[in-house]
C-alpha positions in Angstrom: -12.1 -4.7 -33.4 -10.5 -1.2 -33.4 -7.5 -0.7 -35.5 -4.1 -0.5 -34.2 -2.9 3.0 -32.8 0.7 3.1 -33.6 1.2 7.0 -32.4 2.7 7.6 -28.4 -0.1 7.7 -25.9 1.1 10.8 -24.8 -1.1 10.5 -21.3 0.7 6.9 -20.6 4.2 8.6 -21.0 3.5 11.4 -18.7 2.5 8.2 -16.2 5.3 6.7 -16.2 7.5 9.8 -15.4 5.1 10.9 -12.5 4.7 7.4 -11.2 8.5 6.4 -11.7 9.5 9.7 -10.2 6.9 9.4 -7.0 8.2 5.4 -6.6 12.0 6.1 -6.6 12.0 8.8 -4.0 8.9 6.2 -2.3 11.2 3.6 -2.6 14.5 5.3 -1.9 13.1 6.3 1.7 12.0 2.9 2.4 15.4 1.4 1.7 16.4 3.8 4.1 14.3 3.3 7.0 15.1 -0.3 6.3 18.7 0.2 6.9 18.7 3.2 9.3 15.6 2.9 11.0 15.7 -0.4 12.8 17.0 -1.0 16.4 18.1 -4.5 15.0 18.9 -6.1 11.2 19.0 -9.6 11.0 18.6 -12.1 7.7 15.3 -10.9 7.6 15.6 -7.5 7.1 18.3 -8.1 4.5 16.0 -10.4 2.7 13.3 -7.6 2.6 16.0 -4.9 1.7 16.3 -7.2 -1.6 12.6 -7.1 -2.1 12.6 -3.6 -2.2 15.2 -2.9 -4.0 13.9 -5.4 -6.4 10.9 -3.1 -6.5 12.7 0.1 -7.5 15.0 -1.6 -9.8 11.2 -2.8 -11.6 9.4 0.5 -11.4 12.9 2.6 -12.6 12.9 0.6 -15.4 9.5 0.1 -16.7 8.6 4.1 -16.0 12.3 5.8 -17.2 14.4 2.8 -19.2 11.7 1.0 -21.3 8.1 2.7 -21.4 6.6 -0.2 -23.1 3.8 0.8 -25.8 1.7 -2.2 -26.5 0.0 -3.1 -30.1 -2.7 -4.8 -29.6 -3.8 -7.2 -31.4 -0.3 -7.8 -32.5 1.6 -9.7 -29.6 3.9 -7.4 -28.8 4.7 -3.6 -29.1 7.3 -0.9 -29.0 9.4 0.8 -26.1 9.7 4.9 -25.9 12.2 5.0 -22.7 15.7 6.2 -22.1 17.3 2.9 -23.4 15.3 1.9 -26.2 15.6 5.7 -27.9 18.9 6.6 -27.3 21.0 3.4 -27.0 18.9 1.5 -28.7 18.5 -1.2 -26.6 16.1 -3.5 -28.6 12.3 -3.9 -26.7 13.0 -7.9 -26.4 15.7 -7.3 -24.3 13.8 -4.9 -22.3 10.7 -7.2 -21.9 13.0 -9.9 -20.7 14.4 -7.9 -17.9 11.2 -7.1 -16.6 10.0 -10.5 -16.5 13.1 -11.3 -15.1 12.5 -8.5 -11.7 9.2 -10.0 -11.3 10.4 -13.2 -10.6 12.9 -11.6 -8.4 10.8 -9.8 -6.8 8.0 -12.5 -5.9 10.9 -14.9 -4.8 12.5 -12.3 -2.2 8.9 -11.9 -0.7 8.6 -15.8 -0.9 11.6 -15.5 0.8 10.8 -13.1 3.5 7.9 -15.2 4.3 9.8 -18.1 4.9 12.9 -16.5 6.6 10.0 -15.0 9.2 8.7 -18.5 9.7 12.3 -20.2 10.4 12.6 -17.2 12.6 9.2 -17.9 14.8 10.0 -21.9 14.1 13.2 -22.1 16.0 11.7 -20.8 19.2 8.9 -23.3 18.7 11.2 -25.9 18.0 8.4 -27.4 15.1 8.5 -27.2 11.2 12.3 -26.2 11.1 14.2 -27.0 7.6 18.0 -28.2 7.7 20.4 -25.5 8.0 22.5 -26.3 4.5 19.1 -27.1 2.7 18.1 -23.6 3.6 21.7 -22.4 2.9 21.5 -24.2 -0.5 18.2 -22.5 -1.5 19.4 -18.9 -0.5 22.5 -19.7 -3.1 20.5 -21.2 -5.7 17.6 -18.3 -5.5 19.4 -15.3 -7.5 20.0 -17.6 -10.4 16.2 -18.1 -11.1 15.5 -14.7 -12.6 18.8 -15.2 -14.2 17.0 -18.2 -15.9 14.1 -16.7 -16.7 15.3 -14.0 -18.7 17.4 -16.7 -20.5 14.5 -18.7 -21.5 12.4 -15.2 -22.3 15.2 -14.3 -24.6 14.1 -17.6 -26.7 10.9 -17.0 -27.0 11.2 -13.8 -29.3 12.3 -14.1 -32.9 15.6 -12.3 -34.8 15.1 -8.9 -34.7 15.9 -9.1 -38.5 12.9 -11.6 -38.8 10.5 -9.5 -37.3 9.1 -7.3 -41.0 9.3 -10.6 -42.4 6.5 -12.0 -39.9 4.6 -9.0 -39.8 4.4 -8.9 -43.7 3.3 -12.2 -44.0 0.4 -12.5 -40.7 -0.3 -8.8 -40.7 0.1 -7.1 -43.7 -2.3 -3.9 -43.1 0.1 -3.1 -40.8 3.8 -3.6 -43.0 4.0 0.2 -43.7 3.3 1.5 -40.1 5.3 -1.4 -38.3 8.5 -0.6 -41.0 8.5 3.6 -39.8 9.3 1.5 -36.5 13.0 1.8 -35.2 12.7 -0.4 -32.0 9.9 -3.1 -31.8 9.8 -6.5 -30.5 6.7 -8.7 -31.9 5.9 -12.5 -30.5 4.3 -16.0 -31.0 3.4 -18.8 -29.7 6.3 -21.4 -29.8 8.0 -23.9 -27.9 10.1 -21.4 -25.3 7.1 -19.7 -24.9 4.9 -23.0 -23.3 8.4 -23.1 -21.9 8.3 -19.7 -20.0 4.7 -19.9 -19.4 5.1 -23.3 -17.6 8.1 -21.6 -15.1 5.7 -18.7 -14.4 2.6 -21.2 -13.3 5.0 -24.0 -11.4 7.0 -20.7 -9.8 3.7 -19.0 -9.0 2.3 -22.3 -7.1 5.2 -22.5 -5.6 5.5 -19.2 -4.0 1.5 -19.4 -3.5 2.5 -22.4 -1.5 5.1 -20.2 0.9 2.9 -17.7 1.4 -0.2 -19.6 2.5 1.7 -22.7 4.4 3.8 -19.9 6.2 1.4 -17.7 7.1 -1.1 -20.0 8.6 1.6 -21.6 10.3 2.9 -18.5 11.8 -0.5 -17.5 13.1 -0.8 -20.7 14.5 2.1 -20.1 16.6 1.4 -16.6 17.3 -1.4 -17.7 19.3 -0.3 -20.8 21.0 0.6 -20.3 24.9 3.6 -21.8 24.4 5.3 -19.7 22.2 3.8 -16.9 24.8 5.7 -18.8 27.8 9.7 -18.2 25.8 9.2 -14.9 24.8 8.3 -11.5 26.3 5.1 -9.2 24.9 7.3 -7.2 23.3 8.8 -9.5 21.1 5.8 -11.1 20.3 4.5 -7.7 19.3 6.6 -7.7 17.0 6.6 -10.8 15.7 2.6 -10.6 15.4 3.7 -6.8 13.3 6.1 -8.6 11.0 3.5 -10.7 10.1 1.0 -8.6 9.6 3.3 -6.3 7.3 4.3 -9.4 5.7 1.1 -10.2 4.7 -0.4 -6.6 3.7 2.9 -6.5 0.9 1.9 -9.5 -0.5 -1.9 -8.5 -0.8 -0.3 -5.3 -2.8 2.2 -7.3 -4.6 -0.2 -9.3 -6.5 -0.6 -6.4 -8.3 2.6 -7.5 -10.6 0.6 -10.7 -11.1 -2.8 -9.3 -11.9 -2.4 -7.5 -15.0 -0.6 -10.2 -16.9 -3.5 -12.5 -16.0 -6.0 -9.6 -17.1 -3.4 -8.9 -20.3 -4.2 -12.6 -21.2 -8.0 -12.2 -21.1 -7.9 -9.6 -23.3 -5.8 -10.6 -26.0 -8.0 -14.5 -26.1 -11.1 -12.1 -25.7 -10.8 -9.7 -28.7 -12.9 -6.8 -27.2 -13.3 -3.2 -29.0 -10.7 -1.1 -27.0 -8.6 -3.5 -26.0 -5.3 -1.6 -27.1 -6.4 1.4 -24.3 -7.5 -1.3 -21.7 -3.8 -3.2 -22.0 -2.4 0.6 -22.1 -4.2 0.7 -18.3 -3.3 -2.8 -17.4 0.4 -1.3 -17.7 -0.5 1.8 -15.8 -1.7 -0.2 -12.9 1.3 -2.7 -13.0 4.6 0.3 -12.7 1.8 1.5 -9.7 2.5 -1.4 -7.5 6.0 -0.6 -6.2 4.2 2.6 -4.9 1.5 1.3 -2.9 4.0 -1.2 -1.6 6.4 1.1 -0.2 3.5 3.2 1.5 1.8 -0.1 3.1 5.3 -1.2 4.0 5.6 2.1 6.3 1.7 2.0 7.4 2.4 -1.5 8.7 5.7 -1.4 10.5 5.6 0.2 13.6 9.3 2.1 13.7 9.0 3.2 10.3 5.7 4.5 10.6 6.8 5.9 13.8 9.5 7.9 12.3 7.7 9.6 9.5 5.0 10.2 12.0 8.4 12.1 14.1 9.2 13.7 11.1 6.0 15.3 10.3 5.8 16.5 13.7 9.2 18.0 13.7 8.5 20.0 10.5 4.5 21.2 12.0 6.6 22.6 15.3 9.8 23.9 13.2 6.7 25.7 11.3 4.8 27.1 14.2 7.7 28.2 16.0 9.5 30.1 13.0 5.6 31.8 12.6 4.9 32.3 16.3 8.5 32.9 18.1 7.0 32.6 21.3 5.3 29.3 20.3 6.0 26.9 22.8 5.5 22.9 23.0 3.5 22.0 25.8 3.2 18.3 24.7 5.9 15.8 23.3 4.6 12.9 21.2 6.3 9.6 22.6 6.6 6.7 20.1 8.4 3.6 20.6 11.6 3.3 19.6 12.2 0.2 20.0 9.7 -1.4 17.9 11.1 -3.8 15.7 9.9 -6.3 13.0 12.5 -8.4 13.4 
């Protein structure tokens, strides 16, 4: 097994300022076509106004606030962001807040999911939950990451504890650990099985919106009855909301992904494993990214409107290069395409 690396990866900190700075401004404009850009805003595009800002609150954080180094083999590592160096904010606190935004983020999707399905479920009149069950789960939602972080912050030891754990299980490493200002190291303990047990039951749970949702949804997307009560062009969209619905959760599972792949490695012991765990993070603060971009691919007005945009600017461009540059054609898009 390769020795521990304790020196800044300096190509993993110029990631997470190029991929942090490319997500906000990703992200940014997606929050605002969510809240400008739509003919209508129900529930449903609140809920997915959460999810993303969920996502840039994740990718801000783990790319500008935290920049978490791993030391593999040692579970755990240090952070070289904007709140570990100069406030020091101490790197348990920081992993805890991440794993605290994933879980928000998963359950606002989750969420979207199921406010979609209520949606289409009320015209059909089949698979419709209670109105104050539904109201009670909304309510109770934002204090599950709340939770999570709670039950994260047990599973780290004192901070002043920390040298005295390292001396004893990894003493090659005392001096190097020791020149370290800001570092959070972990172990296996009760909170842990604890934590690890939320993450499974939460993830089958979710797993279990998605699917039942989705299948259900198609289901009534193509039944002739639900064609009978509402026009084509609502069930255009419908059959769009769906479709982007289920693209962002096939790029979500990018969050998910890397911790499973993180746990391979470290039960694995492979040479290089500290650079492969370095990647793993890499590919986690790049999800938000892809998100945001399959989020405008898939909806019709937003992808519509950039689509406007760039074909504003090519014109603006000809015309201030040719003056006597005229239009001859006019793209029309639909402006009333809605995902609601």
């Amino acid at each position: 097994m390769s020795p521990i690396d304790f020196s800044i990866p300096t190509w993993l900190i110029i990631y997470y300022h190029f991929v942090g700075t490319v997500s906000f401004f990703l992200n940014t404009a997606c929050i605002y076509l969510i809240v400008f850009r739509s003919d209508k805003i129900d529930n449903f595009r609140y809920f997915l106004l959460v999810f993303q800002i969920c996502c840039t609150i994740t990718d801000f954080h783990i790319t500008f606030l935290m920049q978490p180094i791993p030391l593999y083999p040692v579970l755990g590592g240090f952070c070289n962001g904007f709140l570990a160096v100069y406030f020091d904010v101490w790197s348990h606190y920081l992993m805890a807040f991440i794993a605290a935004s994933v879980v928000g983020q998963v359950g606002s999707l989750a969420i979207c999911f199921f406010k979609k399905h209520q949606t289409i479920g009320k015209i059909m009149k089949r698979h419709v939950f209670p109105e104050k069950l539904v109201e009670l789960a909304y309510c109770g939602a934002p204090f599950i990451p709340v939770m999570v972080f709670i039950c994260f912050l047990q599973t780290g030891m004192r901070r002043d504890s920390q040298m005295e754990y390292i001396n004893n299980k990894y003493p090659e490493y005392s001096l190097q650990f020791s020149q370290l200002s800001n570092f959070a190291v972990y172990e296996l303990n009760f909170w842990a099985f604890v934590v690890a047990i939320i993450a499974f039951s939460g993830s089958l749970f979710c797993g279990t919106v998605y699917i039942f949702t989705t299948v259900d949804m198609f289901k009534f997307l193509q039944s002739a009855q639900l064609k009978r009560r509402i026009s084509a062009v609502n069930l255009k969209r419908h059959r769009a909301a769906l479709k982007s619905l289920v693209a962002q959760f096939v790029t979500s599972s990018l969050c998910l992904i890397p911790p499973f792949l993180y746990a391979v490695v470290i039960m694995s012991s492979i040479d290089y494993a500290q650079l492969i765990v370095q990647v793993l993070l890499a590919i986690f603060s790049l999800h938000s990214s892809v998100n945001a971009v399959v989020l405008v691919v898939t909806t019709p007005p937003y992808r519509n409107f950039v689509l406007r945009l760039f074909d504003s600017v090519y014109f603006f461009k000809k015309k201030k290069k040719h003056p006597s540059f005229q239009k001859t054609t006019e793209t029309k898009f639909d402006h009333s395409s809605d995902i609601c």
